[in-house]
N, C-alpha and C positions, 0 to 999 in steps of 0.2 A: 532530619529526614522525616519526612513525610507519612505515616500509615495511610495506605491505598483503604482498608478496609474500615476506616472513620469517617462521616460525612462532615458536612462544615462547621455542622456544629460541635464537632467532637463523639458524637455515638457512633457505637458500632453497629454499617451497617454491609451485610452480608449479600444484600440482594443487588444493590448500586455496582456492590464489586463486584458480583460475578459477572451481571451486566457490560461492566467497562473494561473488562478482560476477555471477555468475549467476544467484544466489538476489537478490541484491538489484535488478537490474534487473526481476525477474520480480514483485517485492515495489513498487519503485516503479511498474510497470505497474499493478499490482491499484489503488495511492492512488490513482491517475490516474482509473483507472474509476470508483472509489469517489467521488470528488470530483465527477467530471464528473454520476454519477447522483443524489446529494443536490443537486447546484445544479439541475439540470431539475426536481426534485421538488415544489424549492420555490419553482420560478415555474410551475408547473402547479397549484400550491395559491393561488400569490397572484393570476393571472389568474381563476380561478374562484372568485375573492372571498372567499378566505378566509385567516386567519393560522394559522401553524405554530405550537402549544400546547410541545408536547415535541419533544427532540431526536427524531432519524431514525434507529432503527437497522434498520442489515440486518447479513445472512451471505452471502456468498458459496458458492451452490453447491458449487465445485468443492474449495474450499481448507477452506470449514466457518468458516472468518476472519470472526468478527463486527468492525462497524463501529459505531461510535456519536456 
């Protein structure tokens, strides 16, 4: 297994990780939202009696991160 907190060359380094932990919380936030707004979309399509044809994409404003 891997230590996150070594770079490639083997030293330790603390600023890379906190950086790539950072980014990936902030990256798991976005699926989260992303998830959460595709499942409401598609019980607001299937209450109002209708079936979803094609997938759902969006983008995200702020990041420009398309979804599909």
């Amino acid at each position: 297994m891997a230590n996150d907190k070594l770079n490639a060359s083997g030293c330790y380094d603390p600023t890379a990780y906190k950086a790539v932990k950072e980014v990936s919380a902030e990256e798991r936030a976005l699926n989260i939202r992303v998830h959460r707004l595709i499942k409401i979309l598609k019980e607001i399509v299937d209450i109002a009696g209708f079936e979803l044809l094609f997938r759902i994409e969006v983008r995200d404003k702020e990041t420009r991160k398309e979804f599909r």
